[in-house]
C-alpha positions as CSV (number, residue, x, y, z in Angstrom):
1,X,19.8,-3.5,-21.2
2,X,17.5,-3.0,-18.4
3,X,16.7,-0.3,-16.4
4,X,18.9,0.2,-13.5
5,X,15.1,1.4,-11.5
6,X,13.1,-1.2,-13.3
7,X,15.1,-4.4,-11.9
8,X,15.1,-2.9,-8.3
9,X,11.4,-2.7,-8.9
10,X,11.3,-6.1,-10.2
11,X,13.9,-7.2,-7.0
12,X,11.6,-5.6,-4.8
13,X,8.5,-7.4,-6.0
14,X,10.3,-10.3,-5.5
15,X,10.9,-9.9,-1.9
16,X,7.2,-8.3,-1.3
17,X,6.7,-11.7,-2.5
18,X,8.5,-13.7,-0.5
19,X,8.1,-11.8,2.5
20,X,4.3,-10.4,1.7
21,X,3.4,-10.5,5.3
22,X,6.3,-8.5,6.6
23,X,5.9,-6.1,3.9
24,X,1.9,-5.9,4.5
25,X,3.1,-4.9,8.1
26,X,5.5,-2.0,7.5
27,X,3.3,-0.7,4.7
28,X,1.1,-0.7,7.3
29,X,3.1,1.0,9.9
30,X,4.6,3.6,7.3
31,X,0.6,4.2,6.9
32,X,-0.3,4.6,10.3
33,X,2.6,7.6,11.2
34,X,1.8,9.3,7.9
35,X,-1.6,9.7,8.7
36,X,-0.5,10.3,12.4
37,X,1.7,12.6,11.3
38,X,-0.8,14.1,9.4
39,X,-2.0,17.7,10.2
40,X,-5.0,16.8,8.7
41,X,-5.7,13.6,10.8
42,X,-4.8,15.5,14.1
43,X,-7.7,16.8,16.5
44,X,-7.0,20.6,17.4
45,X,-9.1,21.7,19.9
């Protein structure tokens, strides 16, 4: 029996796979508004 998570990781590695440079892009977009987001990454006068 597999693991219910472990074959949607496996299914999503497929996809990344497929589909690596649409996944490289939202990675990269989730990226860029978490560190946008980020109080950290923010300028406060």
């Amino acid at each position: 029996v597999i693991a219910p998570q472990l074959f949607a990781t496996v299914v999503l590695s497929f996809r990344t796979s497929r589909n690596e440079a649409l996944a490289l892009q939202e990675l990269g977009a989730v990226t860029i508004n978490r560190l946008g987001a980020s109080p950290r990454h923010r300028v406060t006068g």
